[in-house]
C-alpha positions in Angstrom: 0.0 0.0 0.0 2.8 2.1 0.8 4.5 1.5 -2.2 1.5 2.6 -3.9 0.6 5.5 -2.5 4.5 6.9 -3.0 3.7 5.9 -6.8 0.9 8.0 -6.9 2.4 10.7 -5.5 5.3 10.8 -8.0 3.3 10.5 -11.2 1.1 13.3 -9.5 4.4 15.3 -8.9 6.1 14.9 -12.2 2.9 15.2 -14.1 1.9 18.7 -12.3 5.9 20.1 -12.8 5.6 19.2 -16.6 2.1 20.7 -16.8 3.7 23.9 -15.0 6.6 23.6 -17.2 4.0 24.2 -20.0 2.2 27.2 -18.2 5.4 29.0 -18.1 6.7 28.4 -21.7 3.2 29.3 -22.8 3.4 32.7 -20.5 7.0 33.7 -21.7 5.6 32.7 -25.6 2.7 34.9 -25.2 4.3 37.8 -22.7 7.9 37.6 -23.9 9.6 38.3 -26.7 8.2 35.7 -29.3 5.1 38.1 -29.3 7.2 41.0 -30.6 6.5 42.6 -27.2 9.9 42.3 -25.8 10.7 41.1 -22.7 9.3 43.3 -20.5 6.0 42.2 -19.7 7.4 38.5 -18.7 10.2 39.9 -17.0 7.5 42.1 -15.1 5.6 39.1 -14.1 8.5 37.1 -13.4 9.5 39.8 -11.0 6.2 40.1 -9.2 5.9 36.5 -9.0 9.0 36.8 -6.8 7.2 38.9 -4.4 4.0 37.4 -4.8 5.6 34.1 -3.5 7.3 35.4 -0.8 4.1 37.1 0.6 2.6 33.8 0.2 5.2 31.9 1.6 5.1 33.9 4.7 1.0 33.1 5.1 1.6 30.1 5.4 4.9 29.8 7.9 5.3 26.1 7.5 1.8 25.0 8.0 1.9 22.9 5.4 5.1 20.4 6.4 3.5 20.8 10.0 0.2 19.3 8.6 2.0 16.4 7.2 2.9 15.1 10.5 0.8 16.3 12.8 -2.3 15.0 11.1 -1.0 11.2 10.4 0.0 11.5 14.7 -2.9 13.6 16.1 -1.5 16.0 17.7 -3.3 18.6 15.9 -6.6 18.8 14.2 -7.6 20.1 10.9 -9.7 22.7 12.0 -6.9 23.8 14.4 -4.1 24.1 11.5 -7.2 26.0 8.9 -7.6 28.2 11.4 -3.8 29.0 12.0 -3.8 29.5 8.4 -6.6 31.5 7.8 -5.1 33.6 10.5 -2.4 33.9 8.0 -4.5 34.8 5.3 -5.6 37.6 6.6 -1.9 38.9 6.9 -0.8 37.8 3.8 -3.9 39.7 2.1 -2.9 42.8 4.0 0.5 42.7 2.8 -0.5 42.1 -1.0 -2.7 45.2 -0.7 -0.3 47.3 0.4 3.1 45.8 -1.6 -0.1 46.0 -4.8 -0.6 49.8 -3.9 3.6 50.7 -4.0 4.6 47.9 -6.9 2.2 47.3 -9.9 -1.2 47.5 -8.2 -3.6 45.2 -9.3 -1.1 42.2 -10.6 1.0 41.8 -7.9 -2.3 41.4 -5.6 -3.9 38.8 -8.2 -0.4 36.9 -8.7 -0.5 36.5 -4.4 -3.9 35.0 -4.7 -2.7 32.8 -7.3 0.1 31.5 -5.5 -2.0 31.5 -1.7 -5.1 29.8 -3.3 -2.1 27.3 -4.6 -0.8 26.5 -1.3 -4.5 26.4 -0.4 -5.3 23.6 -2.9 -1.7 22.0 -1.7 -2.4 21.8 1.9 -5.8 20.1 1.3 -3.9 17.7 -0.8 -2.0 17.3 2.0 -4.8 16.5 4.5 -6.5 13.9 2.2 -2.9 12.2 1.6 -2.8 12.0 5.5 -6.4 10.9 5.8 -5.5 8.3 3.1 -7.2 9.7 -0.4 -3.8 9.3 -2.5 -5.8 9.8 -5.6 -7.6 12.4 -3.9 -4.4 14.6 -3.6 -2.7 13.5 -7.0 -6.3 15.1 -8.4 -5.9 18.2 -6.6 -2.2 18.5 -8.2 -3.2 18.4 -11.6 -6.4 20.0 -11.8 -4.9 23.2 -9.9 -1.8 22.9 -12.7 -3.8 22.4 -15.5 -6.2 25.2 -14.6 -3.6 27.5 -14.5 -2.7 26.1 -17.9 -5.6 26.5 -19.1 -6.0 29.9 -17.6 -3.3 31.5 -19.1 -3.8 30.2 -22.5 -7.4 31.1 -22.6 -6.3 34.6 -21.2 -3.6 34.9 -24.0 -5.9 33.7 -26.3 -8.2 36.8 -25.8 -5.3 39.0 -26.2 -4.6 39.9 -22.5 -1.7 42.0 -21.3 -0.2 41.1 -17.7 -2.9 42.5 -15.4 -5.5 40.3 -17.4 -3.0 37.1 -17.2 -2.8 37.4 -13.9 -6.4 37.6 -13.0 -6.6 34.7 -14.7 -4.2 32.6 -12.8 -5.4 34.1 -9.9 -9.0 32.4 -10.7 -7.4 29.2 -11.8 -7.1 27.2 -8.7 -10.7 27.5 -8.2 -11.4 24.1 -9.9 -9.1 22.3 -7.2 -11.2 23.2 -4.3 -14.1 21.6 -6.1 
């Protein structure tokens, strides 16, 4: 069973990197300079991504490694560790607002709800791997990748500049919570 799950878990894992391997060739295609744009509006959201990670990072402190083994011993609940990180949340969205209001405005903010809706989606993978739903997790993995996939190409698709790309990553783990 072990020996399953753990194969699982890799095919989820190298599926979901190759999948956001594709999102990000498709962003620096349609942002970058194959689009005769140059390559400042990839370079842009490659540089807010930084900081939109890093604000996301710090709402979640660890909570998700902490999840992993204090839900397969007990020694914390579920509701106790969505609460901690809700908490968080509330931080994190604080910060976005105000790093939004002195970087780029409106993408940094949507690019930090991409990535803390992501760890969102990742840290209820994590509880149903600890609760014993393998698949459950490995599903979470690659609808949230493929939605941003498919986010970004619909949003490129429809001629959207940075701002509009970002929105539509920042709706695109949605799916996974479903």
């Amino acid at each position: 069973e072990a020996a399953r799950g753990s194969a699982i878990k890799l095919a989820a894992e190298v599926a979901s990197r190759l999948i956001g391997f594709a999102t990000m060739w498709l962003l620096l295609r349609g942002l970058g300079p194959l689009r005769g744009l140059g390559a400042s509006e990839f370079g842009v959201l490659g540089e807010l991504s930084v900081y939109a990670l890093l604000l996301a990072e710090a709402g979640e402190l660890g909570l998700q490694a902490l999840a992993s083994r204090a839900l397969v011993a007990g020694t914390h609940s579920l509701e106790s560790l969505l609460r901690a990180r809700a908490a968080l949340a509330l931080l994190v969205a604080g910060l976005a607002v105000a790093g939004g209001l002195a970087l780029d405005g409106p993408a940094l903010a949507l690019l930090v709800a991409w990535f803390a809706l992501s760890g969102w989606c990742e840290f209820f993978g994590v509880a149903l791997r600890c609760r014993g739903a393998r698949l459950g997790e490995a599903g979470i993995l690659l609808v949230l990748r493929g939605g941003a996939l498919v986010a970004a190409g619909l949003a490129l698709a429809a001629g959207a500049r940075l701002t509009g790309v970002a929105a539509a990553l920042a709706v695109s783990p949605l799916p996974a919570f479903i």
